[in-house]
C-alpha beads as a LAMMPS data file, in Angstrom:
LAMMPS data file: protein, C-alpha beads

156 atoms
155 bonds

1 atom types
1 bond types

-500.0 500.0 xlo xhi
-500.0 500.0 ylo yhi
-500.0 500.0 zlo zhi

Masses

1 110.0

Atoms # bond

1 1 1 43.688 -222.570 -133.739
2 1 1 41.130 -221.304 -136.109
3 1 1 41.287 -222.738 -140.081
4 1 1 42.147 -219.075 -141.402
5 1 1 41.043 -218.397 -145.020
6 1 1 44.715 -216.589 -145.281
7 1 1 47.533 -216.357 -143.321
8 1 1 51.226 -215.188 -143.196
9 1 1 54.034 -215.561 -141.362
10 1 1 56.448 -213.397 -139.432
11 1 1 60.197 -214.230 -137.807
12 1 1 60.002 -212.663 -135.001
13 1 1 63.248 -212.772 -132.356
14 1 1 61.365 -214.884 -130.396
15 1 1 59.993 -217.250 -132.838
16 1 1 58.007 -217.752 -135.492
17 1 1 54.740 -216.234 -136.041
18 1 1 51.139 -217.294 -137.706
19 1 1 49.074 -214.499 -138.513
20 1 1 45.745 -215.795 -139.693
21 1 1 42.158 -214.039 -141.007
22 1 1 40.310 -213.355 -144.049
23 1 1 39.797 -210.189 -146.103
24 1 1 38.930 -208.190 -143.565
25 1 1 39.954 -208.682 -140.282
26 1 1 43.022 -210.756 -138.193
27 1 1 41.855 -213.636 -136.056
28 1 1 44.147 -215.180 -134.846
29 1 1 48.142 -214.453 -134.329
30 1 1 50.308 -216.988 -132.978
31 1 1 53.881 -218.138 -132.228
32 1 1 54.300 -222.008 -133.888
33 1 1 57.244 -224.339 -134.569
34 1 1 57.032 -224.248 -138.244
35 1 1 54.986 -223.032 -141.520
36 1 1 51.714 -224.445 -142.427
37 1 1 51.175 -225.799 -146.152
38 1 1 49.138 -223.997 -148.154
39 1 1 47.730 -220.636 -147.287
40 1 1 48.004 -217.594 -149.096
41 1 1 48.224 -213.489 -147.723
42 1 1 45.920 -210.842 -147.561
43 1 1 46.520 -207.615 -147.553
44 1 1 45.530 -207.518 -144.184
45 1 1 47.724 -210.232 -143.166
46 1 1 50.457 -207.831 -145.041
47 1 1 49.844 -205.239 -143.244
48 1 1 49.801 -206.720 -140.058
49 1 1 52.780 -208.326 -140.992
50 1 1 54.602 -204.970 -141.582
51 1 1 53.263 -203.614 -137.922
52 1 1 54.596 -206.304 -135.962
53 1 1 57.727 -206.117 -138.060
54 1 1 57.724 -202.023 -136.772
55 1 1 56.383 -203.578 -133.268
56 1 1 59.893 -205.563 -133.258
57 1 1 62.083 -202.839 -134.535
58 1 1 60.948 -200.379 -131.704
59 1 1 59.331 -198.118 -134.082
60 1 1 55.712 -199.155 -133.423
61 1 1 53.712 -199.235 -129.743
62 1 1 49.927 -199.191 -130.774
63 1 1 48.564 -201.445 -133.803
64 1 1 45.378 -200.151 -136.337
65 1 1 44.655 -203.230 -137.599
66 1 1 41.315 -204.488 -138.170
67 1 1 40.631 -207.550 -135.437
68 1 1 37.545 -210.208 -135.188
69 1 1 37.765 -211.679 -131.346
70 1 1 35.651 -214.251 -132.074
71 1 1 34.321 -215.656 -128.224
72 1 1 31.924 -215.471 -125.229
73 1 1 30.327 -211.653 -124.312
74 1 1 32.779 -212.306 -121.105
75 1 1 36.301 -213.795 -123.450
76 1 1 35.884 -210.372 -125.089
77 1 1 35.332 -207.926 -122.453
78 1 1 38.600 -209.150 -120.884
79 1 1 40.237 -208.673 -124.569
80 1 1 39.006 -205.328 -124.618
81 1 1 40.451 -204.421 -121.001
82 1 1 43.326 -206.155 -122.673
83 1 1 43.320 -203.522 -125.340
84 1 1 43.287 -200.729 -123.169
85 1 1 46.263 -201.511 -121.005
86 1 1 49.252 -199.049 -122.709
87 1 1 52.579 -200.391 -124.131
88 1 1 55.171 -200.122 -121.759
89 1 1 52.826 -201.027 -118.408
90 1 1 51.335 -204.294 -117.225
91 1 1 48.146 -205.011 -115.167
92 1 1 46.948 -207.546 -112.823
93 1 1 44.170 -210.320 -112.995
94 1 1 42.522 -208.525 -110.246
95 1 1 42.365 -204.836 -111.348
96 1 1 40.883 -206.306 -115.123
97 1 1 38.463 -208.183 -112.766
98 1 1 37.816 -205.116 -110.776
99 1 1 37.471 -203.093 -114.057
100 1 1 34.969 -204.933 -115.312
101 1 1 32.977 -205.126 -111.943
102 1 1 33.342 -208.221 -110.886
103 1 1 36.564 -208.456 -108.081
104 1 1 35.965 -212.408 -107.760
105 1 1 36.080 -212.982 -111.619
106 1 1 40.385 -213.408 -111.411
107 1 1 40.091 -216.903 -112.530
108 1 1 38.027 -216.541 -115.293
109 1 1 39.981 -212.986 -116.655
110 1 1 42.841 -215.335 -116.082
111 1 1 41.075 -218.047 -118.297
112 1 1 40.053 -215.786 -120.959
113 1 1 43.306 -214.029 -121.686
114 1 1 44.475 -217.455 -121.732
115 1 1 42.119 -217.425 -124.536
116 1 1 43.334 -214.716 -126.514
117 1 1 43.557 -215.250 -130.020
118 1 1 45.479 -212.743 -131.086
119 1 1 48.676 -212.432 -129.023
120 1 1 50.851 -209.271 -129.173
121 1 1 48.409 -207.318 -131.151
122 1 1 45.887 -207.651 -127.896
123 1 1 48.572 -208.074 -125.070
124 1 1 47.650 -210.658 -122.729
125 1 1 51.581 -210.339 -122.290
126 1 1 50.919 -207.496 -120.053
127 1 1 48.728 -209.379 -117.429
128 1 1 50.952 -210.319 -114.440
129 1 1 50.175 -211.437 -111.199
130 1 1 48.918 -209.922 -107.926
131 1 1 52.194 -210.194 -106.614
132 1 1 53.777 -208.602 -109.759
133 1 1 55.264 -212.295 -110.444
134 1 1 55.309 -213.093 -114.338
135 1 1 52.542 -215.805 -114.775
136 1 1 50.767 -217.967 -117.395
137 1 1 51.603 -217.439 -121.330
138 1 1 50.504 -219.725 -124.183
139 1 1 53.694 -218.880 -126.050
140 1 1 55.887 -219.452 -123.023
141 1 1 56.598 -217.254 -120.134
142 1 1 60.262 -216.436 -121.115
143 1 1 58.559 -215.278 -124.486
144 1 1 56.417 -212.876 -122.079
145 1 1 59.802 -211.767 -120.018
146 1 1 60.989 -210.583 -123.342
147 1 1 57.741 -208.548 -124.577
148 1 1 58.240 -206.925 -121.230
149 1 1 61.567 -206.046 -121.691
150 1 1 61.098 -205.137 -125.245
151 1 1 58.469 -202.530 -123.678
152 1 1 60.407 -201.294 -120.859
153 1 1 57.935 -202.507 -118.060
154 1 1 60.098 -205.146 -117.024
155 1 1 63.341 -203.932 -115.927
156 1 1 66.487 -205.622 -115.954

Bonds

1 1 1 2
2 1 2 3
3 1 3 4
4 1 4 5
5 1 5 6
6 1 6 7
7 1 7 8
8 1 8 9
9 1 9 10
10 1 10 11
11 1 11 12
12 1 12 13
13 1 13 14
14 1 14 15
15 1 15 16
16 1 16 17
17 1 17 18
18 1 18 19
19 1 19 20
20 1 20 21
21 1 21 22
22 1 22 23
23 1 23 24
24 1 24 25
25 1 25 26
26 1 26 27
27 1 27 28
28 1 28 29
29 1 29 30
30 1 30 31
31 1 31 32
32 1 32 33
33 1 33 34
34 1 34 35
35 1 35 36
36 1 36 37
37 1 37 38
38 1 38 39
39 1 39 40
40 1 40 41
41 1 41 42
42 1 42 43
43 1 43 44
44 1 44 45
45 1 45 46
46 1 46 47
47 1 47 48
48 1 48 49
49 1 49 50
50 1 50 51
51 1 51 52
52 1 52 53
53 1 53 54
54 1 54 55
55 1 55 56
56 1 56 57
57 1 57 58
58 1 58 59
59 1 59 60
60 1 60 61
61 1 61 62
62 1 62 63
63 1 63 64
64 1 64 65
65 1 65 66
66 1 66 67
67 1 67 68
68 1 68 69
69 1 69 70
70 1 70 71
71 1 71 72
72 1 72 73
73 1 73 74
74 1 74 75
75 1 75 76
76 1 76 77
77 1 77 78
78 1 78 79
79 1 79 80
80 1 80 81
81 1 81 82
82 1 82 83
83 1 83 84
84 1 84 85
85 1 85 86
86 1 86 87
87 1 87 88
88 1 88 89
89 1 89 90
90 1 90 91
91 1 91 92
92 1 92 93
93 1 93 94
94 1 94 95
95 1 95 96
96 1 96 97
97 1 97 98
98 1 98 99
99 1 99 100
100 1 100 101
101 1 101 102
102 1 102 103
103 1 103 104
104 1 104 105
105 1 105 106
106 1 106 107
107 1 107 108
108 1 108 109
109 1 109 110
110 1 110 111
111 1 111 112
112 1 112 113
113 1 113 114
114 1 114 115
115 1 115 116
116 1 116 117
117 1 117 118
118 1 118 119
119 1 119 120
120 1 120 121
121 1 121 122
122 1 122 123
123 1 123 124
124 1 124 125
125 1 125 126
126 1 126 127
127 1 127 128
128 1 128 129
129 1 129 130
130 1 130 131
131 1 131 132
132 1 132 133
133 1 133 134
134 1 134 135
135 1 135 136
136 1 136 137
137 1 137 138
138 1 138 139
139 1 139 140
140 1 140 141
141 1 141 142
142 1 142 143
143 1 143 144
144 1 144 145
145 1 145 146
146 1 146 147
147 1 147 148
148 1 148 149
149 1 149 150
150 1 150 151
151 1 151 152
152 1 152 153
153 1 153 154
154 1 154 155
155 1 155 156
């Protein structure tokens, strides 16, 4: 986890939240066990802060938030197919891989969402497996079963 310059925190339903940046941009956003001393809020972190908030409430499906991916030319050319896939729908490994024109690169899209930094905001949550079976999550794949429900791409 990156040593933001600011950060804030969020209670999700499904945990608790560390949004992290500086004055410009979020870097990182992820679900921990408890606060970190110290740390103050920007008004970036505020104002991602109040779109997850909308994000939870159903009221918000796309975020405008400024973001720095910081990582490889490859980590963020995954992040950006990540980006593109719309709330509500998932994709596979293989079509990002295909996507970005390399069919035989499903390890390493799976490696670099794996990566993701910002969670939620940049929805690695949406990436399942070939065989539509939910797979790999850093904040825990019954987390992931609920962002899909939340979303309406995983049915009950």
């Amino acid at each position: 986890m990156p040593a933001d310059e600011f950060r804030g925190y969020y209670e999700s339903p499904i945990g608790l939240i560390e949004i992290g940046g500086d004055e410009r941009a979020i870097t990182s956003l992820y679900f921990v066990e408890e606060r970190r001393e110290g740390g103050i809020a920007s008004p970036v972190i505020e104002r991602a802060i109040g779109q997850i908030d909308e994000y939870f409430a159903g009221q918000r499906r796309t975020f405008d938030l400024p973001l720095e991916l910081i990582g490889t030319e490859f980590q963020q050319q995954v992040w950006r197919e990540l980006l593109a896939i719309p709330y509500g729908e998932t994709a596979t490994y293989q079509a990002i891989a295909d996507r970005l024109g390399n069919p035989r690169a499903v390890r390493a899209v799976g490696a670099a969402n794996g990566r993701n930094p910002i969670s939620i905001v940049v929805p690695c949550h949406r990436v399942i497996g070939g065989d539509g079976r939910l797979v790999g999550y850093g904040g825990g794949l019954w987390r992931k079963e609920w962002l899909l429900r939340h979303e309406g791409s995983l049915l009950v």
